[in-house]
N, C-alpha and C positions, 0 to 999 in steps of 0.2 A: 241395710247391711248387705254387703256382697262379698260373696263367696267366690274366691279364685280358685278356676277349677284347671289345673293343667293340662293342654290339650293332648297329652300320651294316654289320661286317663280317658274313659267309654264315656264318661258324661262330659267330662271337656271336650271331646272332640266329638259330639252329639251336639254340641253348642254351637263351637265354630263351624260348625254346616249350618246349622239353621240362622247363625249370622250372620254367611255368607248369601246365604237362598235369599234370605229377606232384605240384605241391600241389593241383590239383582234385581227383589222385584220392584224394589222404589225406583231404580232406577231406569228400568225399561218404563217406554210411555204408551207402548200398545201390549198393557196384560190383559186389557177386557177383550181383545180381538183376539189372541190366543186362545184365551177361557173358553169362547166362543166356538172356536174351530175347535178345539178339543170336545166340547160338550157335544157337536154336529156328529162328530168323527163316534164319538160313542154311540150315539144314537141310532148309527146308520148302521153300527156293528151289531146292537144288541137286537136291531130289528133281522136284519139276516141271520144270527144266530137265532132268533126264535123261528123263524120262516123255515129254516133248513131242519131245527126242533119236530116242528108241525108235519114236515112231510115226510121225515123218517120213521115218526111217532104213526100215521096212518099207512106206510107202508109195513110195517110190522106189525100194526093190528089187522091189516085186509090180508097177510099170509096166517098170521095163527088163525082166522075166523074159518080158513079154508082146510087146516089140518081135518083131518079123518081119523078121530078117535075110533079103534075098535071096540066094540065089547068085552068084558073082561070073560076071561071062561067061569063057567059056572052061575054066572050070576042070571038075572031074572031077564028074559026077554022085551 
């Protein structure tokens, strides 16, 4: 049974995108080399984002390690 869904409607026109997406991708014949350069492209980013992570992460611990807490008054020497 199918259901005609008008494309003015959120779900009809959720549909015609995804019927559209999906005969794009049948009909391109290099989606595996896309996929690929895509998955690279992430990879290279998420290693930079942790690498820039890493060195922010230890220049903010090597300045708090350096603060100079005082004593508080009154307390125990």
């Amino acid at each position: 049974m199918s259901t005609y869904l008008p494309p003015s409607s959120p779900h009809g026109y959720l549909v015609l995108l995804l019927q559209a997406r999906l005969e794009r991708a049948r009909a391109s014949s290099e989606r595996g080399a896309s996929a690929m350069e895509f998955v690279i492209i992430t990879a290279v980013l998420v290693a930079l984002a942790a690498a820039v992570g890493v060195i922010i992460y230890n220049m903010v611990t090597d300045k708090a390690e350096n603060i100079e807490i005082p004593d508080t008054p009154g307390g125990n020497p």
